[in-house]
C-alpha positions as CSV (number, residue, x, y, z in Angstrom):
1,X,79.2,-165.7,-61.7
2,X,78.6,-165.1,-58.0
3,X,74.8,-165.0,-58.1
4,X,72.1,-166.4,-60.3
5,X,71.0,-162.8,-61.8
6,X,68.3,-161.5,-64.2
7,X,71.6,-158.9,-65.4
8,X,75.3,-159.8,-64.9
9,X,77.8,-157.5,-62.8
10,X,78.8,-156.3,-66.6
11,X,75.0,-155.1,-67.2
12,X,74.2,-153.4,-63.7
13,X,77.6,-151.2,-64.3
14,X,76.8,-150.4,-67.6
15,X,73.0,-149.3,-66.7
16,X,74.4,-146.8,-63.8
17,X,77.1,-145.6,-66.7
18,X,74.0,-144.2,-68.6
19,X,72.5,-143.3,-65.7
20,X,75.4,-141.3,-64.5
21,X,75.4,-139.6,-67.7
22,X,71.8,-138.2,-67.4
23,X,73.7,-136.1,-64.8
24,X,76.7,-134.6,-66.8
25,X,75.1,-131.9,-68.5
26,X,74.2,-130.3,-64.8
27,X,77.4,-131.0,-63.4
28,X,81.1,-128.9,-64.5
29,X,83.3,-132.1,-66.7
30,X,85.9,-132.7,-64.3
31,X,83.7,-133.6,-61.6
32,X,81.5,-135.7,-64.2
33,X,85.0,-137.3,-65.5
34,X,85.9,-138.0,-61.4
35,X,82.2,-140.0,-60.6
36,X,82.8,-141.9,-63.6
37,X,86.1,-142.7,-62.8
38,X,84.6,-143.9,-59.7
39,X,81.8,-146.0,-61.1
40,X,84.2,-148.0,-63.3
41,X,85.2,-148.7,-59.4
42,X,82.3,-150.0,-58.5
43,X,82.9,-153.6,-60.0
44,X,84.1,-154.9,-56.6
45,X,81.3,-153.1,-54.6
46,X,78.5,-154.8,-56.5
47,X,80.5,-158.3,-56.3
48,X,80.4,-158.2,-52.5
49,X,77.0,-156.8,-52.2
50,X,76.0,-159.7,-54.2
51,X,78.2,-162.2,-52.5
52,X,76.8,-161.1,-49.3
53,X,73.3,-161.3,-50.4
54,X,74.1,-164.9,-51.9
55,X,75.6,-165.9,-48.5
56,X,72.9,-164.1,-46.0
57,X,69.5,-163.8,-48.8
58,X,66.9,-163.4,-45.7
59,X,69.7,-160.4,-44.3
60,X,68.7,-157.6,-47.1
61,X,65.7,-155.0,-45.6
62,X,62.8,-155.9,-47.1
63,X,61.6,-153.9,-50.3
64,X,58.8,-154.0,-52.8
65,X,57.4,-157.3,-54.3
66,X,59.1,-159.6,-51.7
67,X,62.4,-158.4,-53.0
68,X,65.3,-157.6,-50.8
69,X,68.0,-154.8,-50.6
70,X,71.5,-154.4,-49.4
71,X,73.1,-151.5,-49.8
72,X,76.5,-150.7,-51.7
73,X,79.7,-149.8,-49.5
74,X,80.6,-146.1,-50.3
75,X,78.0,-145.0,-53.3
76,X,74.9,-144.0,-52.8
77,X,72.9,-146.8,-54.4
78,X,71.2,-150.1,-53.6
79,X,71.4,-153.6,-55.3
80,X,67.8,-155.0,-55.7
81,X,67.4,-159.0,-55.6
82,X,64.9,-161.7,-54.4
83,X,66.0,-165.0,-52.8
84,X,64.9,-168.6,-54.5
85,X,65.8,-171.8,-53.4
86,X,68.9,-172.3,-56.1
87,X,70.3,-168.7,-55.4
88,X,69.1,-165.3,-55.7
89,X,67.9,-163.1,-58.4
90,X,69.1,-159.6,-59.4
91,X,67.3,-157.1,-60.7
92,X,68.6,-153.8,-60.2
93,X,70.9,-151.6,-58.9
94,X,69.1,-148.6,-57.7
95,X,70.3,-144.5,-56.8
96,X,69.2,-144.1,-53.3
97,X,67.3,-140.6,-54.5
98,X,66.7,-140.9,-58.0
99,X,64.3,-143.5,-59.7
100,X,64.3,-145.6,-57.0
101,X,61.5,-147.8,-57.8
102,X,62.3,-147.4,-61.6
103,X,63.4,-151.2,-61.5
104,X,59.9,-152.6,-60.0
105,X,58.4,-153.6,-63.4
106,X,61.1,-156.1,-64.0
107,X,59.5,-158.2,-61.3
108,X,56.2,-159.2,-62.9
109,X,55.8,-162.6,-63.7
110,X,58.9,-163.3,-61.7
C-alpha cells in the first residue's frame, strides 16, 4: 500500500464506478461504456496522486477540516487526504463539480 488510507486504491475506484453510473442513464451507452473504460484507467492516476501526496503532504491546497487536495492528472476529480505524522490519510476521491463536499462527514472524529 502506498499511503496509510481510511479506503484502499481498490475502494476509491470502485466508489467513482458507482458514481459514474449515476450518469449513464443521461448519457447515449457508447460514451458511458468509453468513461468507464477510462475509469478502470484510473488505477495509476490515483497511485501517483497518492504517492505524491505521501512524498510532499504539506504540497496539497488546503481544503475543509485541515484536509488537503491534489488533484488527479487528466480526470476531472480530486483525491481528499490529511497528513499525520506516520503517513497520510485518504478519504475521498472527489468529482470537481459534482458532490464535492459529499466526502466531509468521513472526517469527524478523525
Amino acid at each position: 500500500m502506498i499511503a496509510k488510507g481510511v479506503f484502499t486504491i481498490s475502494a476509491l475506484l470502485a466508489e467513482l464506478e458507482q458514481q459514474a453510473c449515476t450518469l449513464l442513464p443521461e448519457a447515449r451507452a457508447q460514451l458511458a461504456e468509453v468513461f468507464l473504460e477510462s475509469l478502470h484507467g484510473l488505477t495509476k492516476v490515483i497511485e501517483d496522486a497518492a504517492a505524491r501526496a505521501l512524498a510532499f503532504p504539506l504540497s496539497g491546497t488546503p481544503s475543509a477540516s485541515y484536509t488537503r487536495r491534489v488533484f488527479l492528472k487528466g480526470f476531472p476529480f480530486s483525491l481528499f487526504y490529511r497528513p499525520e505524522d506516520s503517513g497520510i490519510v485518504i478519504f475521498a476521491t472527489a468529482h470537481h463539480a459534482r458532490k464535492p463536499r459529499y466526502w466531509v462527514g468521513r472526517i469527524r472524529g478523525r
